[in-house]
PLY file of the C-alpha trace (Angstrom):
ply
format ascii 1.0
element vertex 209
property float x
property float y
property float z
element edge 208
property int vertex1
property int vertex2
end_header
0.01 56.70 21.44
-2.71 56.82 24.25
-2.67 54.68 26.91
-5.89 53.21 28.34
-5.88 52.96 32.07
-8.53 50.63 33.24
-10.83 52.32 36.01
-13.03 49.87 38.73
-16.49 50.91 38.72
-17.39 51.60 42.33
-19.39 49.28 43.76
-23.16 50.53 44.42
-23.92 48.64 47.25
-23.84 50.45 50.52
-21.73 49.65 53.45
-24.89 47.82 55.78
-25.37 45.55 52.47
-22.02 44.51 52.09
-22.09 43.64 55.41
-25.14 41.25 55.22
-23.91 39.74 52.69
-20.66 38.30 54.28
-20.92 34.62 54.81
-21.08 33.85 58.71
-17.45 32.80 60.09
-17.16 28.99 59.98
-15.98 27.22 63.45
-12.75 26.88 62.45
-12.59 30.66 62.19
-14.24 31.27 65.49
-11.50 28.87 67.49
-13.62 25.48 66.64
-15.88 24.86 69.45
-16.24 28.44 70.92
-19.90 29.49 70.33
-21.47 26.43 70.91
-23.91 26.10 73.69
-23.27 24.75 76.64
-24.27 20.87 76.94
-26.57 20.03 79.33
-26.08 18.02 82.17
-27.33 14.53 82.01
-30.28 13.46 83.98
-29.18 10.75 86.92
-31.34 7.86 87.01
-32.33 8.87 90.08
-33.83 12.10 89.13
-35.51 10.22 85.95
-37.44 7.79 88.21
-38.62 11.04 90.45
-39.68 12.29 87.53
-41.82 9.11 86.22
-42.82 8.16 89.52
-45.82 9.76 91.34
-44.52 7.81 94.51
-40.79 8.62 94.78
-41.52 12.30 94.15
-44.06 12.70 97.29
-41.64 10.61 99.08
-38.96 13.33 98.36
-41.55 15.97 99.40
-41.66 14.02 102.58
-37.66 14.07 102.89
-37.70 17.84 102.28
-40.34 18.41 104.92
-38.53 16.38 107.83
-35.41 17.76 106.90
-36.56 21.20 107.23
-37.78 20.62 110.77
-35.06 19.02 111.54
-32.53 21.56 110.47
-34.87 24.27 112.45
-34.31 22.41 115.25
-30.55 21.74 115.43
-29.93 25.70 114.15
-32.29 26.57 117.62
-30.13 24.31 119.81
-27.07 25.51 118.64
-27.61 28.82 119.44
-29.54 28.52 122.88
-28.37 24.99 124.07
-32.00 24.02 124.54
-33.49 21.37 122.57
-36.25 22.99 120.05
-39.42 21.43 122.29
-37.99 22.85 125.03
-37.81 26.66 123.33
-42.06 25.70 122.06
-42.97 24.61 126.23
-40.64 28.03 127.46
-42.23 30.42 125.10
-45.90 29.22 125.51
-45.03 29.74 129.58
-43.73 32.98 128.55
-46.97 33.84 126.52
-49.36 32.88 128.98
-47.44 33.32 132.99
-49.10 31.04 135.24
-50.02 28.36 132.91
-50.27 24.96 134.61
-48.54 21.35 133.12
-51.82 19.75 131.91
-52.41 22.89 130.02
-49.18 23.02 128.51
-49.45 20.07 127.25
-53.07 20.61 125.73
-51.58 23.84 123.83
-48.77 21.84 122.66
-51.18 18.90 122.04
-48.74 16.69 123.72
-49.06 14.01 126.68
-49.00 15.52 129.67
-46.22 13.01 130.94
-44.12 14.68 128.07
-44.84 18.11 129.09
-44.22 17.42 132.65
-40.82 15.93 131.61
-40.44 19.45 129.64
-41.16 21.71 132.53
-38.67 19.14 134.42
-35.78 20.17 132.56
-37.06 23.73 132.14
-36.71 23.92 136.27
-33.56 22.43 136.39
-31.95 25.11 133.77
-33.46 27.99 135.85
-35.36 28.89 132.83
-38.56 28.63 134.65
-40.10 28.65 137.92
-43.48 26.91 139.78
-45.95 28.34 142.08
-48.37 26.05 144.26
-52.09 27.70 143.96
-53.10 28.69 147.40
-56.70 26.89 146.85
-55.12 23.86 145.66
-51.49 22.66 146.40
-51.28 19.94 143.53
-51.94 22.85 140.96
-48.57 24.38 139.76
-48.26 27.61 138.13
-45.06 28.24 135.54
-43.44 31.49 135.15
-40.57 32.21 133.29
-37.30 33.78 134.68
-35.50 36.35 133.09
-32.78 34.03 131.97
-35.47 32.06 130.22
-36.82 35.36 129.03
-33.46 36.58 128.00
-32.54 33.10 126.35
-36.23 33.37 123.70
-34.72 36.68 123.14
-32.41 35.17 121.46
-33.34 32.57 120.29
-33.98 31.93 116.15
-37.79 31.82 115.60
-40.58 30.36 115.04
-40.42 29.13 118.63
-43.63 26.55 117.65
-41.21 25.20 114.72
-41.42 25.42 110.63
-43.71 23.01 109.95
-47.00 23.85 112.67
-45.98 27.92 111.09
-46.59 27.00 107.56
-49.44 25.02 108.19
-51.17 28.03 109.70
-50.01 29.97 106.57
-52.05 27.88 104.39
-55.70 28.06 103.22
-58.32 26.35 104.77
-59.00 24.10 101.44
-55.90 23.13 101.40
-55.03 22.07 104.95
-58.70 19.63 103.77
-57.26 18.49 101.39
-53.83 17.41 102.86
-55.94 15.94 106.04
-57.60 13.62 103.62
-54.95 12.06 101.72
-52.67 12.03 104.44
-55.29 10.34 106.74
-55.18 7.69 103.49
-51.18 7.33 103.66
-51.92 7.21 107.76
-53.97 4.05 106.37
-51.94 2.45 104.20
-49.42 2.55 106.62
-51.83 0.61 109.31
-51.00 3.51 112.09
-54.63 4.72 112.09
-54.91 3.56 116.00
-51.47 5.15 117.08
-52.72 8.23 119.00
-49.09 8.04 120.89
-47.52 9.24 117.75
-50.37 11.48 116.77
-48.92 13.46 120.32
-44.98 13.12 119.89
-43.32 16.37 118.66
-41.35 16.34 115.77
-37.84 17.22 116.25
-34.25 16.78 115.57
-32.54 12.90 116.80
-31.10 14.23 119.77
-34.25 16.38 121.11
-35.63 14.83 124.01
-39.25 15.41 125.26
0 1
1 2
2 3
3 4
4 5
5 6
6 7
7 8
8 9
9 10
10 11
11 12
12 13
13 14
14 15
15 16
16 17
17 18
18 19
19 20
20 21
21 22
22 23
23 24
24 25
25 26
26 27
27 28
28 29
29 30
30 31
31 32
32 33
33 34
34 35
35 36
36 37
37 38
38 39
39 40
40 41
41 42
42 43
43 44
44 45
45 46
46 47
47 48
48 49
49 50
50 51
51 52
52 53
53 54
54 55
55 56
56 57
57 58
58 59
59 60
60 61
61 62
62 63
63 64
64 65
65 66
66 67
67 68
68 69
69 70
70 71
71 72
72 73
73 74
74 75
75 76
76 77
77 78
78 79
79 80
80 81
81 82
82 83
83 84
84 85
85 86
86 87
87 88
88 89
89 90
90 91
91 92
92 93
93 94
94 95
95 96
96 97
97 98
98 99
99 100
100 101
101 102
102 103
103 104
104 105
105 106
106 107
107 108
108 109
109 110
110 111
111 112
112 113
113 114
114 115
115 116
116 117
117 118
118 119
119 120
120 121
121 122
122 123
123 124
124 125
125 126
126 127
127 128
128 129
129 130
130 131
131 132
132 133
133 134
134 135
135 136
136 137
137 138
138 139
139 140
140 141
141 142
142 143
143 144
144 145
145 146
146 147
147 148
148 149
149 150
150 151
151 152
152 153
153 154
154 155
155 156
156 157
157 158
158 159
159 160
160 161
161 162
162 163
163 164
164 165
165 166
166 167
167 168
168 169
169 170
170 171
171 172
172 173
173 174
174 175
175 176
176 177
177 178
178 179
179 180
180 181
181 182
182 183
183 184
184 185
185 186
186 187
187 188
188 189
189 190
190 191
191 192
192 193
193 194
194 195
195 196
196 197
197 198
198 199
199 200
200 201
201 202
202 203
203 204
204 205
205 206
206 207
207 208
């Protein structure tokens, strides 16, 4: 008697289809949570009223701005021991030798009893020296010394400060625009008449003018 030996057709699907058609792991199989994307973190409240609130995110544009200047300043006194206004009034005297107090403090736009207390402390640190004019004794000329030469060697730039640099960076239309709304907020803030604080340097807390 014959046996009959029963023979598996071979399947006629290729490898690549047989593939496709193997359902997806389930997360159990994949170690439960693995795969998942990461969740995102929450907004703070804080960061959802910047985001509603035209007003709290110029103020942080203000708070970035300050600090920024402010930072500038302490990273320049820490490396030259001279407070930032003092590095601006040295390297202007350094750009142009000979230049006298009340035109220091018209290219600074500053008082001139500020950049006479500047050139004060400059003298004092050696950094620079005055000459009487020989037509007129109560002119002073400021030169600066090599130590003061050697120091704004140095020293981390811009010398003017990060704020006046990027101002000059920007277009014209743009530096228009920001004078108008910010002569506004100058409004709304009832300063419009304060010309002493239109001509007071920005700089860190402990910078002295």
């Amino acid at each position: 008697m014959i046996e009959r030996v029963a023979t598996k057709t071979p399947s006629t699907k290729s490898p690549a289809a047989r593939r496709k058609a193997k359902p997806p792991p389930s997360s159990a199989q994949r170690g439960g949570s693995a795969g998942k994307p990461a969740a995102r973190k929450a907004p703070t409240a804080v960061d959802t009223k910047a985001k509603a609130d035209p007003a709290a995110r110029v103020l942080r544009h203000f708070r970035t701005v300050f600090n920024a200047v402010r930072s500038h300043f302490r990273t320049l006194e820490q490396a030259v021991g001279l407070s930032g206004t003092q590095v601006w009034a040295l390297s202007q005297v350094a750009a142009k030798p000979g230049l006298g107090v009340g035109q220091l403090a018209r290219v600074m736009d500053i008082h001139q009893s500020t950049a006479s207390n500047l050139v004060r402390a400059l003298l004092q640190s050696a950094m620079v020296v005055s000459e009487r004019s020989e037509g007129d004794l109560r002119a002073v000329h400021l030169h600066a010394t090599a130590k003061g030469l050697k120091l704004l060697a140095k020293s981390p730039t811009p010398f003017v400060g990060v704020l006046p640099e990027a101002l000059r960076r920007i277009d014209e239309a743009t530096l228009l625009r920001l004078d108008h709304d910010l002569a506004r907020l100058i409004h709304e803030l009832r300063a419009d008449a304060d010309e002493d604080a239109a001509q007071t340097v920005i700089s860190s807390e402990k910078a002295s003018g």
